[in-house]
N, CA, C and O atoms as a GROMACS GRO file, in nm:
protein
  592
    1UNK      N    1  -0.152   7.083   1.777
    1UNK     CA    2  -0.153   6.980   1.678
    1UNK      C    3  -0.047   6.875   1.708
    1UNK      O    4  -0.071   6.757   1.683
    2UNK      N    5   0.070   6.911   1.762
    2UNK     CA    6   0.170   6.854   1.805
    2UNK      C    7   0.133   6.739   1.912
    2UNK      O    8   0.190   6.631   1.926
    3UNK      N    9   0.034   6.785   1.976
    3UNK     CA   10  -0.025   6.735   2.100
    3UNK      C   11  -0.131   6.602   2.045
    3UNK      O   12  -0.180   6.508   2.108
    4UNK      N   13  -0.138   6.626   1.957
    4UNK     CA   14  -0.243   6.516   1.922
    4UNK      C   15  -0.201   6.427   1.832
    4UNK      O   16  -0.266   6.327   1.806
    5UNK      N   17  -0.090   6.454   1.778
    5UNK     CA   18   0.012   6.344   1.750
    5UNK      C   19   0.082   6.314   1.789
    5UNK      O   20   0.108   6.205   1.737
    6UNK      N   21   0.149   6.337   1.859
    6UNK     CA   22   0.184   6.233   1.979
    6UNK      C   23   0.130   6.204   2.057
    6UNK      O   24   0.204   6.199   2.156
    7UNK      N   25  -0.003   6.169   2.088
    7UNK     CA   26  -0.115   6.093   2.166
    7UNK      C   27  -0.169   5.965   2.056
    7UNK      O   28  -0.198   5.851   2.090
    8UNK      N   29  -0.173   6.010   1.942
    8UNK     CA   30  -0.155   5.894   1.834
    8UNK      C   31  -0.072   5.790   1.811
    8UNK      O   32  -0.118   5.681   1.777
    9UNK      N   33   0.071   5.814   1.827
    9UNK     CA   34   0.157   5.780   1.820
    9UNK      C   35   0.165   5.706   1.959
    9UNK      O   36   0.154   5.586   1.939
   10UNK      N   37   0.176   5.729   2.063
   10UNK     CA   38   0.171   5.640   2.189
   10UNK      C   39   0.010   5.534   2.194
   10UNK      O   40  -0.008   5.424   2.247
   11UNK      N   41  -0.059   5.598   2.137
   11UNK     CA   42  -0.176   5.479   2.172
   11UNK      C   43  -0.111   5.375   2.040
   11UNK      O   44  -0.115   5.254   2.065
   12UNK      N   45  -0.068   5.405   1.942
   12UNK     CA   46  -0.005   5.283   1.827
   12UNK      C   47   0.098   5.226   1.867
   12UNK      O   48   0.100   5.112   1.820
   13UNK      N   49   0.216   5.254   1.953
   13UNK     CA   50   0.268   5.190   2.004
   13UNK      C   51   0.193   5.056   2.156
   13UNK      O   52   0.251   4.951   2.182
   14UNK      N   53   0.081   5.097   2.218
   14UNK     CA   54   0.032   5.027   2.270
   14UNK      C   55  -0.032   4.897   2.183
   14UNK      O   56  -0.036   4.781   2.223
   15UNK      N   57  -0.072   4.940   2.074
   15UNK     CA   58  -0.160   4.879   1.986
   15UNK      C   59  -0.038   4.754   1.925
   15UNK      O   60  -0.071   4.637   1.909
   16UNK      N   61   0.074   4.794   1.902
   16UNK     CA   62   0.143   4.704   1.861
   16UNK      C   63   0.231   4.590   1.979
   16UNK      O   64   0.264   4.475   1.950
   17UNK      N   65   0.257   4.657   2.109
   17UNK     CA   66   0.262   4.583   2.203
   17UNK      C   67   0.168   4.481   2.240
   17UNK      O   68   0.201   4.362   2.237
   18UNK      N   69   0.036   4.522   2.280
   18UNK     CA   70  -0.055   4.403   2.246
   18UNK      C   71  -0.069   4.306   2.117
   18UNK      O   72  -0.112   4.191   2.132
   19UNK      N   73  -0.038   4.350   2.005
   19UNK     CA   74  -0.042   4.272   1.872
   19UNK      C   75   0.051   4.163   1.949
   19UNK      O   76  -0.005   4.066   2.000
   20UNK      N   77   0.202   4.177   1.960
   20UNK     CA   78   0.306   4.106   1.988
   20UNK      C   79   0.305   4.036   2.072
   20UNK      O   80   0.350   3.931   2.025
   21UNK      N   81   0.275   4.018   2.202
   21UNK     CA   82   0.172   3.925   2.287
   21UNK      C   83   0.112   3.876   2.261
   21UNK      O   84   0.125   3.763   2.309
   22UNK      N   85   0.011   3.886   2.184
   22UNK     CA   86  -0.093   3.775   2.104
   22UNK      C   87  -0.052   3.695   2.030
   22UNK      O   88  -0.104   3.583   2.041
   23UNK      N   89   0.048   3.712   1.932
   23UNK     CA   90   0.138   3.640   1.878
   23UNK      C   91   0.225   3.569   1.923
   23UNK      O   92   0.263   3.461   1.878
   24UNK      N   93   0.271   3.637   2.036
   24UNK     CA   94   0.389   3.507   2.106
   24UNK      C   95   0.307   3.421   2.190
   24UNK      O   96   0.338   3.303   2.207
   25UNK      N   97   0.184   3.486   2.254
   25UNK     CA   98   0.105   3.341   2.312
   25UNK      C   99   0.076   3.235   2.206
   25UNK      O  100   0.092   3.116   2.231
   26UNK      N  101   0.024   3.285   2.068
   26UNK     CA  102  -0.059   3.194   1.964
   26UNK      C  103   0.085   3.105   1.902
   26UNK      O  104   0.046   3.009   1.836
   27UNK      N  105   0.182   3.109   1.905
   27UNK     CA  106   0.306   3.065   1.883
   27UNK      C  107   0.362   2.938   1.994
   27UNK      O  108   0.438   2.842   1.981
   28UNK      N  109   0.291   2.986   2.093
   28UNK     CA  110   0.379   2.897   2.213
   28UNK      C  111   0.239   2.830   2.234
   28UNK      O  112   0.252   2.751   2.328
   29UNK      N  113   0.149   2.829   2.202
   29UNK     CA  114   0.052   2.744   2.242
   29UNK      C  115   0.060   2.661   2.105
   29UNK      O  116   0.028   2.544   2.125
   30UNK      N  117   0.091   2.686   1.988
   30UNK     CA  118   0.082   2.584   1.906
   30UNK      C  119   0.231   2.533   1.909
   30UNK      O  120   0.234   2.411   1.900
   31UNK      N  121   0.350   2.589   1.919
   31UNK     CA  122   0.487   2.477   1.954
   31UNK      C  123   0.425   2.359   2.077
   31UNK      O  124   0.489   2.255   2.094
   32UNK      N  125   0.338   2.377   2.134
   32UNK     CA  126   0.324   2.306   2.270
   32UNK      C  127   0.229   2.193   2.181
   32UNK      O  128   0.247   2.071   2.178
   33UNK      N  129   0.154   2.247   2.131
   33UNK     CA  130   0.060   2.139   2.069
   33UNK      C  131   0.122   2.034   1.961
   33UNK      O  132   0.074   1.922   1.945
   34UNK      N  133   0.228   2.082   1.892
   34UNK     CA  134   0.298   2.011   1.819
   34UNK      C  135   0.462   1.910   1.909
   34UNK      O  136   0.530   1.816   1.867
   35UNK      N  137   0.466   1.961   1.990
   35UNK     CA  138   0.522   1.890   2.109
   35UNK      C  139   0.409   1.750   2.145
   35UNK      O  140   0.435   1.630   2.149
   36UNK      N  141   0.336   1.790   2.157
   36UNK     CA  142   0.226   1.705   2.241
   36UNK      C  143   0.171   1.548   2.118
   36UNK      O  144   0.152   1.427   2.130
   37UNK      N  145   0.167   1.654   2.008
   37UNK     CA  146   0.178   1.486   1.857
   37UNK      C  147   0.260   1.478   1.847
   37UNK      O  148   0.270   1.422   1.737
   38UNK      N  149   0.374   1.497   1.893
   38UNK     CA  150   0.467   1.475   1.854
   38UNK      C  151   0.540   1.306   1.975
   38UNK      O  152   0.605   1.203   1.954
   39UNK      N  153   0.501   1.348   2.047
   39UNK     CA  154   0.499   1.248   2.206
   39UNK      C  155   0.407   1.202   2.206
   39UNK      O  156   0.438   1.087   2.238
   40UNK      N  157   0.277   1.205   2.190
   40UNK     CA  158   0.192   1.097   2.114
   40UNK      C  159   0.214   0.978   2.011
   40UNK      O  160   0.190   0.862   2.045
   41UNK      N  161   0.252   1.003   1.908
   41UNK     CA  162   0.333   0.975   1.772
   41UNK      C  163   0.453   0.852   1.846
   41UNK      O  164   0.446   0.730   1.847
   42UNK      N  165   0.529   0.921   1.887
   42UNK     CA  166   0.642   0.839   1.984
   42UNK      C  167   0.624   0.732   2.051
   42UNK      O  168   0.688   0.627   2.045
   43UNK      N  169   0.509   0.768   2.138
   43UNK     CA  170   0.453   0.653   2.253
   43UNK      C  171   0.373   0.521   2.124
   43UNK      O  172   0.397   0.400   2.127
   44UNK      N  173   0.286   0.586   2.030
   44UNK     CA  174   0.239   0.498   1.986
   44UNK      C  175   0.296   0.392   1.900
   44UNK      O  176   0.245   0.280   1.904
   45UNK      N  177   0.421   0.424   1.805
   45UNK     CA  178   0.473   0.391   1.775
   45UNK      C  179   0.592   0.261   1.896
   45UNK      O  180   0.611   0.140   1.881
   46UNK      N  181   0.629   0.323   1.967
   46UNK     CA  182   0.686   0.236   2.095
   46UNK      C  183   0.595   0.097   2.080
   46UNK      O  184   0.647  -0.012   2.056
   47UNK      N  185   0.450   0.117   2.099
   47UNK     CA  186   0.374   0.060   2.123
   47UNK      C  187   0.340  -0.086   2.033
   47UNK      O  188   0.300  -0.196   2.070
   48UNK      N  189   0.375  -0.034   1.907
   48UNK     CA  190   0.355  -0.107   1.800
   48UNK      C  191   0.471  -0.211   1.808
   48UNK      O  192   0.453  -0.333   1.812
   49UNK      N  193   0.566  -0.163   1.809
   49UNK     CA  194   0.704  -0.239   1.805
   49UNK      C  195   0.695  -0.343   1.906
   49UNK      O  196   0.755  -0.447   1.880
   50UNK      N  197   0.623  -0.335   2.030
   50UNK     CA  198   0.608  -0.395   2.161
   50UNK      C  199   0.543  -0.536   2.103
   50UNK      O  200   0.576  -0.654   2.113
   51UNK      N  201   0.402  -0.446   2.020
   51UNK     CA  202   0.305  -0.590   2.000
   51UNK      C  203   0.350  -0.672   1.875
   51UNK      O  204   0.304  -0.785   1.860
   52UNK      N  205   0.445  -0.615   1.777
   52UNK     CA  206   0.460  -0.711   1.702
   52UNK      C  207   0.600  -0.814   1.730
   52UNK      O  208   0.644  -0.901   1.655
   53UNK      N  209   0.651  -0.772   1.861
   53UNK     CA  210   0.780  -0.863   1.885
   53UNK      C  211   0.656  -0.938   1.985
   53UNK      O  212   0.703  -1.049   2.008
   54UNK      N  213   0.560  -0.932   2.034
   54UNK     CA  214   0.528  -1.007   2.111
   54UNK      C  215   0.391  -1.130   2.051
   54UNK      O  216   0.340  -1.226   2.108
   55UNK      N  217   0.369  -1.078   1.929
   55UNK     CA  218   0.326  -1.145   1.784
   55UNK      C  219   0.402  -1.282   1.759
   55UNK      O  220   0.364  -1.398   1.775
   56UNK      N  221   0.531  -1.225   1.712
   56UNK     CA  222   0.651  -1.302   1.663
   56UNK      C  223   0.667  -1.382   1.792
   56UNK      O  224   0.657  -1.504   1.783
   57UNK      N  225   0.690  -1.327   1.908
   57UNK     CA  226   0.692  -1.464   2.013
   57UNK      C  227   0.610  -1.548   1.997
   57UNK      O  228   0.651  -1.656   1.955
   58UNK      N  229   0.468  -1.534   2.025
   58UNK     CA  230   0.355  -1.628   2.005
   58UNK      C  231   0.369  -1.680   1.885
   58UNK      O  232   0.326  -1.793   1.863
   59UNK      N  233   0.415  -1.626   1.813
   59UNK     CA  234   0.384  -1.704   1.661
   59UNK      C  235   0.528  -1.818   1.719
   59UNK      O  236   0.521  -1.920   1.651
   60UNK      N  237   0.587  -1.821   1.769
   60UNK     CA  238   0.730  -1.902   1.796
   60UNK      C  239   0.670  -1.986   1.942
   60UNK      O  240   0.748  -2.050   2.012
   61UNK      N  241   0.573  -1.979   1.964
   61UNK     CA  242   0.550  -2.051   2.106
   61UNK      C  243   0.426  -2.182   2.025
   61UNK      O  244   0.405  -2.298   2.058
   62UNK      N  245   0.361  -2.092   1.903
   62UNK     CA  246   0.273  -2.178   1.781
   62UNK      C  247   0.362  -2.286   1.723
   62UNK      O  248   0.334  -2.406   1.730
   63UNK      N  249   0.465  -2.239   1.667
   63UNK     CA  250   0.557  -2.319   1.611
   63UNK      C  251   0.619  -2.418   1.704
   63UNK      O  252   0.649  -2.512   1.630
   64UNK      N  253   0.655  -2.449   1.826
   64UNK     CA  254   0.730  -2.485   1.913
   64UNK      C  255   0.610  -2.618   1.968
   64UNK      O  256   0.647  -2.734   1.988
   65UNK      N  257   0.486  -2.579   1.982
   65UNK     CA  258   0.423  -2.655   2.005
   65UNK      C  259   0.341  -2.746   1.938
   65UNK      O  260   0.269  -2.833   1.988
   66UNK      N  261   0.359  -2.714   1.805
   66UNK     CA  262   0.329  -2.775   1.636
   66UNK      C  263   0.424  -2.866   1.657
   66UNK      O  264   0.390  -2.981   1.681
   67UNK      N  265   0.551  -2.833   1.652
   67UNK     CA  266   0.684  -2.949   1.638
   67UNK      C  267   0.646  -3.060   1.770
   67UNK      O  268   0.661  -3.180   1.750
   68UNK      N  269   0.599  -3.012   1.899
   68UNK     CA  270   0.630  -3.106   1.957
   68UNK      C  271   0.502  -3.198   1.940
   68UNK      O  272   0.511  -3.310   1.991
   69UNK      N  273   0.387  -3.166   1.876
   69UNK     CA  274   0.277  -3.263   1.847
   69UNK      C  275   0.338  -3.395   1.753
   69UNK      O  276   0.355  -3.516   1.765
   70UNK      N  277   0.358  -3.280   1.648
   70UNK     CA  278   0.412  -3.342   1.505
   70UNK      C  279   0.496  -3.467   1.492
   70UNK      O  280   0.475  -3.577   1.440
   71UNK      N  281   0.615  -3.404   1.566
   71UNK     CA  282   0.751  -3.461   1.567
   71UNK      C  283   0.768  -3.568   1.661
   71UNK      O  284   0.802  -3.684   1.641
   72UNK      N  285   0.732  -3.491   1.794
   72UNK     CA  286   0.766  -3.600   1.942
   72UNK      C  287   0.590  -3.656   1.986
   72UNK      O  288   0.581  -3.744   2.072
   73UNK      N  289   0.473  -3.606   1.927
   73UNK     CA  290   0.370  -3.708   1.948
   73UNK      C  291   0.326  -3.634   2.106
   73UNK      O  292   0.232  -3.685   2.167
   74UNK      N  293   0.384  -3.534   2.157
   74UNK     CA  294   0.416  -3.522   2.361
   74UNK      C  295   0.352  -3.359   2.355
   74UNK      O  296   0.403  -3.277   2.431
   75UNK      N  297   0.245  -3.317   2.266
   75UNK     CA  298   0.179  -3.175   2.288
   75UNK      C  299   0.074  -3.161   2.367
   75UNK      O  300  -0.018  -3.098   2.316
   76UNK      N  301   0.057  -3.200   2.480
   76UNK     CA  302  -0.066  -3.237   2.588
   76UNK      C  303  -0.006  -3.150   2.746
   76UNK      O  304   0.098  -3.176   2.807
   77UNK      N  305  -0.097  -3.058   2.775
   77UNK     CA  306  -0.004  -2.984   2.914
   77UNK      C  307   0.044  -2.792   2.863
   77UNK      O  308   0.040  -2.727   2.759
   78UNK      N  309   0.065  -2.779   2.935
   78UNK     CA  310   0.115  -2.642   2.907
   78UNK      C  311   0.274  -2.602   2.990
   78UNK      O  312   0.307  -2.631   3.105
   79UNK      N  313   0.342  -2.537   2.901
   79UNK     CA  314   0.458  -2.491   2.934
   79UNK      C  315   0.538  -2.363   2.888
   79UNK      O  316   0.490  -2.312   2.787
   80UNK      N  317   0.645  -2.304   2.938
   80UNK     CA  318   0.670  -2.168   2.954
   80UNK      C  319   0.821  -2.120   2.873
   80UNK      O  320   0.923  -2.183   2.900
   81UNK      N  321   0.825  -2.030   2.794
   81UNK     CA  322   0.989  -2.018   2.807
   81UNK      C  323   1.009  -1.872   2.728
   81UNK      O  324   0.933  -1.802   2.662
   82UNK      N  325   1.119  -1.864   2.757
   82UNK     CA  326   1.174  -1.729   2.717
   82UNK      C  327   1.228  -1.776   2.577
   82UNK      O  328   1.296  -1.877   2.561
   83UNK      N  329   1.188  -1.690   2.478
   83UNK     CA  330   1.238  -1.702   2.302
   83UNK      C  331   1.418  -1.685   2.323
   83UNK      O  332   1.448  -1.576   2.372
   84UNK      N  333   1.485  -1.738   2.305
   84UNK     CA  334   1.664  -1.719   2.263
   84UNK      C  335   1.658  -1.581   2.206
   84UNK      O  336   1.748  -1.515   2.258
   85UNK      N  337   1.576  -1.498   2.105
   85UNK     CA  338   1.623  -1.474   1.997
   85UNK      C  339   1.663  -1.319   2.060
   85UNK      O  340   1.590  -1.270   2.146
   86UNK      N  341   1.786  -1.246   2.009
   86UNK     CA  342   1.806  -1.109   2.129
   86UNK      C  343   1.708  -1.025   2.141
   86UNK      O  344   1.702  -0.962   2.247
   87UNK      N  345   1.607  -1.001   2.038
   87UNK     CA  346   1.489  -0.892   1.993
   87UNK      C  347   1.343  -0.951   2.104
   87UNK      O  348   1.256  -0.882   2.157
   88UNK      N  349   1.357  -1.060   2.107
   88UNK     CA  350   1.217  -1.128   2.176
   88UNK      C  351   1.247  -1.149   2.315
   88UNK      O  352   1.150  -1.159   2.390
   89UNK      N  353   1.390  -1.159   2.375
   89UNK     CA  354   1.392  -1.203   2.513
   89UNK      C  355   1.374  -1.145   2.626
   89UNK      O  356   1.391  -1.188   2.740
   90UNK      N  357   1.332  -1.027   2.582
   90UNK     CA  358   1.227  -0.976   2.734
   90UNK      C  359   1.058  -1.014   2.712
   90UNK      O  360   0.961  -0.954   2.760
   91UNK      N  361   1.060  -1.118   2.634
   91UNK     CA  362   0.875  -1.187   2.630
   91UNK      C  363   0.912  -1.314   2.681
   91UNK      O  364   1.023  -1.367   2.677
   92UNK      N  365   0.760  -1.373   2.752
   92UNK     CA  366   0.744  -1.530   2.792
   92UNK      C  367   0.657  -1.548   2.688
   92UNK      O  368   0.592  -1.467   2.621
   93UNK      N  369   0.668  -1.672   2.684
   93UNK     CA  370   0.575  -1.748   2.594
   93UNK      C  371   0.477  -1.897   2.675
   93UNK      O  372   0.527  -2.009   2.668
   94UNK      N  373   0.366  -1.881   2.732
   94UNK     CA  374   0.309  -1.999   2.749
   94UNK      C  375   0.280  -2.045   2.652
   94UNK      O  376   0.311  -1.973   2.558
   95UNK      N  377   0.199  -2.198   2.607
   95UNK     CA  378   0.176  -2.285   2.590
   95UNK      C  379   0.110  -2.363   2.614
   95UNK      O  380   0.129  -2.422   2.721
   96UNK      N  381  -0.025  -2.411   2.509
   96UNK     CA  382  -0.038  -2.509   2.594
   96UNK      C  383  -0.121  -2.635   2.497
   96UNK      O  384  -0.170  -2.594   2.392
   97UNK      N  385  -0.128  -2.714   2.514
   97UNK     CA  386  -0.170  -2.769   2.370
   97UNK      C  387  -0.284  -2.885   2.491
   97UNK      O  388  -0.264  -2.911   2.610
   98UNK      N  389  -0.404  -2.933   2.396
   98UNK     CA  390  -0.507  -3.003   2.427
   98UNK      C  391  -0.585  -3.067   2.306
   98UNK      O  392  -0.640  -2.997   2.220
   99UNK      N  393  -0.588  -3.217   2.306
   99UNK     CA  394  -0.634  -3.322   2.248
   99UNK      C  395  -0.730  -3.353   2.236
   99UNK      O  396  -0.755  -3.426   2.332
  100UNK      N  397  -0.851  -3.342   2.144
  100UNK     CA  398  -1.004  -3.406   2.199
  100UNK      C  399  -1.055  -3.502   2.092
  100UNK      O  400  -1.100  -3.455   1.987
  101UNK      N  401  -1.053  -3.579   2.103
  101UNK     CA  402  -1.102  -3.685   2.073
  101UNK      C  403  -1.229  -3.724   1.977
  101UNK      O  404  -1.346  -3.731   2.014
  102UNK      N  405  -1.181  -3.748   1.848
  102UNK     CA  406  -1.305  -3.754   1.727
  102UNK      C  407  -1.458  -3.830   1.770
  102UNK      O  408  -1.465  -3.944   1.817
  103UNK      N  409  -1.535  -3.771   1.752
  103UNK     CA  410  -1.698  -3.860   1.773
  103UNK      C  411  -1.657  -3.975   1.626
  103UNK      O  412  -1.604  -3.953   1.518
  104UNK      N  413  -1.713  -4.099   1.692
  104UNK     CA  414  -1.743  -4.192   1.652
  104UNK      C  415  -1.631  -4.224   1.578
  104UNK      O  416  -1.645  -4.258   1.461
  105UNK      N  417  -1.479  -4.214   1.650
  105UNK     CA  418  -1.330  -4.277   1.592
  105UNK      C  419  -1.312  -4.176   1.480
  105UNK      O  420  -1.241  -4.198   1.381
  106UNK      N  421  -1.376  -4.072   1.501
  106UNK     CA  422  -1.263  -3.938   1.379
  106UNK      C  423  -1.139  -3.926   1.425
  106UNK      O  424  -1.078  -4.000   1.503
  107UNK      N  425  -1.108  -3.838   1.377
  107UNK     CA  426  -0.954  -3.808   1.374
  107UNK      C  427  -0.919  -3.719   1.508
  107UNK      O  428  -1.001  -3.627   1.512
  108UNK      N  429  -0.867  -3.715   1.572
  108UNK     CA  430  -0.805  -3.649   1.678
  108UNK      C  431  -0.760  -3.479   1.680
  108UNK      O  432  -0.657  -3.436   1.627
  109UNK      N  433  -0.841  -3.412   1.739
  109UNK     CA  434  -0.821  -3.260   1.703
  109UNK      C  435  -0.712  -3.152   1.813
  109UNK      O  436  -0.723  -3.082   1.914
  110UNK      N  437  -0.629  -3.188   1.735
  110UNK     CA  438  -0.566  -3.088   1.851
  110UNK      C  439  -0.574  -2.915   1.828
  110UNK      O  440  -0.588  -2.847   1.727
  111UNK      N  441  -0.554  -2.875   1.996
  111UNK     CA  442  -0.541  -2.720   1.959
  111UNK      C  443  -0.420  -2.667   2.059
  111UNK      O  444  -0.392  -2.713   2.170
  112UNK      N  445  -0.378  -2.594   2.012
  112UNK     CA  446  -0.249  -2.535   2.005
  112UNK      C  447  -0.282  -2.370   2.073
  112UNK      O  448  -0.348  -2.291   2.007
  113UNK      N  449  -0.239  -2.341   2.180
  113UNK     CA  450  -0.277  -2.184   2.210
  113UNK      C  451  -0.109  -2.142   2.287
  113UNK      O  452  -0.040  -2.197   2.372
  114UNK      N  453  -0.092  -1.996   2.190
  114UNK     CA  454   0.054  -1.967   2.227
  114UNK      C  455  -0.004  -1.877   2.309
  114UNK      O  456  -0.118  -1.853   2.270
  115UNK      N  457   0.038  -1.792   2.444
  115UNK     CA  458   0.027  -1.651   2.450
  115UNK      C  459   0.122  -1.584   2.489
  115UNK      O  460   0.164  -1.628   2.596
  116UNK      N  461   0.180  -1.492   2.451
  116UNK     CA  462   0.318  -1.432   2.490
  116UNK      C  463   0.285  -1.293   2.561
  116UNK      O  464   0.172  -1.247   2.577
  117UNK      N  465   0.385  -1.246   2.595
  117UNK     CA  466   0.365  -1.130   2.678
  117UNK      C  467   0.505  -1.057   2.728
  117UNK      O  468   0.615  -1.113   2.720
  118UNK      N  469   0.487  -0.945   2.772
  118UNK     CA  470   0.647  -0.880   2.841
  118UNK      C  471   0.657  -0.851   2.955
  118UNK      O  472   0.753  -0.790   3.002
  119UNK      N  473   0.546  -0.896   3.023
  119UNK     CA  474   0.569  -0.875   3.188
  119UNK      C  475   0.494  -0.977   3.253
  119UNK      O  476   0.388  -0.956   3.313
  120UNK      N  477   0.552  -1.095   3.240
  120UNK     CA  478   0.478  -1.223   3.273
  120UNK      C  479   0.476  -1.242   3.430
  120UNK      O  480   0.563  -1.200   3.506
  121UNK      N  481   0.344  -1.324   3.473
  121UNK     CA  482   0.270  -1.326   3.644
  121UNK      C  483   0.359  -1.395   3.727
  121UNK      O  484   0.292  -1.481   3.784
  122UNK      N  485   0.459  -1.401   3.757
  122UNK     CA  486   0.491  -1.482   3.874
  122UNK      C  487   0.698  -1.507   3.844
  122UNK      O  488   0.779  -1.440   3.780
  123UNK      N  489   0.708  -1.600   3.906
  123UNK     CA  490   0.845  -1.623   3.898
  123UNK      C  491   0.897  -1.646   3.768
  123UNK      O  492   0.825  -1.684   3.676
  124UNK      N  493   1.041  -1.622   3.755
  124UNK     CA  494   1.095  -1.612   3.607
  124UNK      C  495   1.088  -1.754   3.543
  124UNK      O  496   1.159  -1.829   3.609
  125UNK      N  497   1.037  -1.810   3.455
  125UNK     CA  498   0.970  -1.732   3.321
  125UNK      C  499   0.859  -1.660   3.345
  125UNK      O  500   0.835  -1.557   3.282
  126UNK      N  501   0.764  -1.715   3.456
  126UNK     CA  502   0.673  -1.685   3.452
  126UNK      C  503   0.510  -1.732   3.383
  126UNK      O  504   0.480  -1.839   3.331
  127UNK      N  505   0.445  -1.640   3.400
  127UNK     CA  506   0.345  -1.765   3.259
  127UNK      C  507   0.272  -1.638   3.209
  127UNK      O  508   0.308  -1.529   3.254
  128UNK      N  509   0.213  -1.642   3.156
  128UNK     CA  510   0.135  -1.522   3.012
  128UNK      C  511  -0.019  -1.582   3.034
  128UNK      O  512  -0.007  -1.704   3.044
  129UNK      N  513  -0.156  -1.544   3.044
  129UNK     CA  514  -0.132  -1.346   3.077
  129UNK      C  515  -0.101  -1.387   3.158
  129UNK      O  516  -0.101  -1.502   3.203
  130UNK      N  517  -0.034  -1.186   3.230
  130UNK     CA  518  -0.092  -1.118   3.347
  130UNK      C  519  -0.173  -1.119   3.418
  130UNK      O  520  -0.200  -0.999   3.419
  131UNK      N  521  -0.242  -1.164   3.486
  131UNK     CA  522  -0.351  -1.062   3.556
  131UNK      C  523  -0.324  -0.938   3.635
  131UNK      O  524  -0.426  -0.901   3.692
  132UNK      N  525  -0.236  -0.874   3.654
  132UNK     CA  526  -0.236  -0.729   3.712
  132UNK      C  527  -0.119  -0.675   3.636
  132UNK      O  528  -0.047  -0.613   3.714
  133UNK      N  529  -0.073  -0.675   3.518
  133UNK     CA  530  -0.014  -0.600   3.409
  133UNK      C  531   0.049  -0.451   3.472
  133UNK      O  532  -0.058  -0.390   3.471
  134UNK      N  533   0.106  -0.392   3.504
  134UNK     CA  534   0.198  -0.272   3.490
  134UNK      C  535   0.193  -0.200   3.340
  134UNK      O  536   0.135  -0.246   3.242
  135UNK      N  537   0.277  -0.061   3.347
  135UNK     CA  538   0.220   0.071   3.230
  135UNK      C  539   0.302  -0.069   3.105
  135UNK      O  540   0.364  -0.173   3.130
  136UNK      N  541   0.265  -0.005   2.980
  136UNK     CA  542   0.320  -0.059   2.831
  136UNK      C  543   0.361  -0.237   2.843
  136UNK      O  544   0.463  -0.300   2.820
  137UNK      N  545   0.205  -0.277   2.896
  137UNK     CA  546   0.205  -0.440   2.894
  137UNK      C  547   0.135  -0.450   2.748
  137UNK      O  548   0.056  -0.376   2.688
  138UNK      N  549   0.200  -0.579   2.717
  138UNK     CA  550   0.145  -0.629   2.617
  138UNK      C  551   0.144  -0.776   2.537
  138UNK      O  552   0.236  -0.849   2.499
  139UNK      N  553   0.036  -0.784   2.531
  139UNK     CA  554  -0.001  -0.976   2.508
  139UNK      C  555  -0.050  -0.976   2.379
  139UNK      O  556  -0.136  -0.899   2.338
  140UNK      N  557   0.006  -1.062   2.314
  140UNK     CA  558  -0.085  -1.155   2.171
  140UNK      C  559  -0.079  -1.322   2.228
  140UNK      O  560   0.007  -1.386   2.289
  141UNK      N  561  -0.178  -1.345   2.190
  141UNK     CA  562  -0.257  -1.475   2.196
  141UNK      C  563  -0.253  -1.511   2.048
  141UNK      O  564  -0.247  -1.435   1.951
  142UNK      N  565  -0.259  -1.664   2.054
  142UNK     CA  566  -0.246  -1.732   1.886
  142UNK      C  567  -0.294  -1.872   1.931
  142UNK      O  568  -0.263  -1.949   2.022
  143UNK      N  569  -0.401  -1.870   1.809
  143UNK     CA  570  -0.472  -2.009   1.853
  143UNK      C  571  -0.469  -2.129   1.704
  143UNK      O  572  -0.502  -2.085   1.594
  144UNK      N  573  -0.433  -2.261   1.718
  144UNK     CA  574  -0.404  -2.333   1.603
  144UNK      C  575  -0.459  -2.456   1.602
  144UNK      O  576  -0.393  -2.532   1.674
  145UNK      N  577  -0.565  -2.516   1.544
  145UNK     CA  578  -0.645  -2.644   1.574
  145UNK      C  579  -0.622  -2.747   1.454
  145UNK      O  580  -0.664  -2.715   1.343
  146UNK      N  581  -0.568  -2.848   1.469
  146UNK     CA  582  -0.560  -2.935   1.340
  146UNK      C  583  -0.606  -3.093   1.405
  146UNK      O  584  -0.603  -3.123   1.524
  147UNK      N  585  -0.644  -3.171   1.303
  147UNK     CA  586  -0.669  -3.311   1.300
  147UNK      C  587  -0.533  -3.410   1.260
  147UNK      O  588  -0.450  -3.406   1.170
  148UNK      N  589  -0.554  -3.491   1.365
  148UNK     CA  590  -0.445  -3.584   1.333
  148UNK      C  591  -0.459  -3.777   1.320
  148UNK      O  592  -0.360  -3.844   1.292
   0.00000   0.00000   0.00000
């Protein structure tokens, strides 16, 4: 009788060794998975911050080329520059503004196109887009048409 309890007793100790393995795999496969949204979550967020400083540039390359219609009359051509501001100055900002001309002596329509970006094509400033962009590029475009 002795004999057959302790043959009980060793197969329940097997039984709980395997339990405990199953558990530490089902444990480390979900820490890993919560690692993984968790670095997801991170990157995307990164991401966001990227496009709305590069928003705010364009929206400042909109503004920049409004004033010079407005003010100096000289918004015809396209041109490039890096924002001053410390949060925006790893973006370019092109520019470029174009005039067309009312049917039958209307009013004069200009349009206004900002596009900014953080890894602009060519020599420093550069110009916006890219065409061959590198990892966490990112462009907003802003377009503004008024009569004058």
């Amino acid at each position: 009788m002795t004999t057959a309890h302790a043959l009980q007793q060793r197969l329940q100790r097997g039984f709980t060794a395997i339990s405990a393995i199953v558990i530490l795999v089902v444990l480390v496969a979900l820490g890993a998975f919560i690692v993984s949204v968790s670095t997801s979550q991170q990157t995307g967020s990164a991401q966001d911050v990227l496009g709305v400083r590069a928003y705010e540039a364009a929206r400042s390359g909109i503004e920049w080329g409004l004033y010079q219609q407005l003010r100096n009359g000289s918004c015809v051509g396209a041109a490039s520059f890096v924002p001053p501001a410390p949060t925006l100055a790893g973006y370019t900002v092109t520019v470029s503004c174009a005039a067309t001309p009312g049917t039958s002596g209307g009013p004069v329509t200009y349009t206004v196109v900002s596009t900014a970006c953080n890894q602009p094509a060519g020599a420093a400033p550069g110009t916006c887009p890219n065409p061959a962009p590198g990892q966490r590029y990112v462009e907003r475009r802003l377009d503004v048409s008024f009569n004058q």
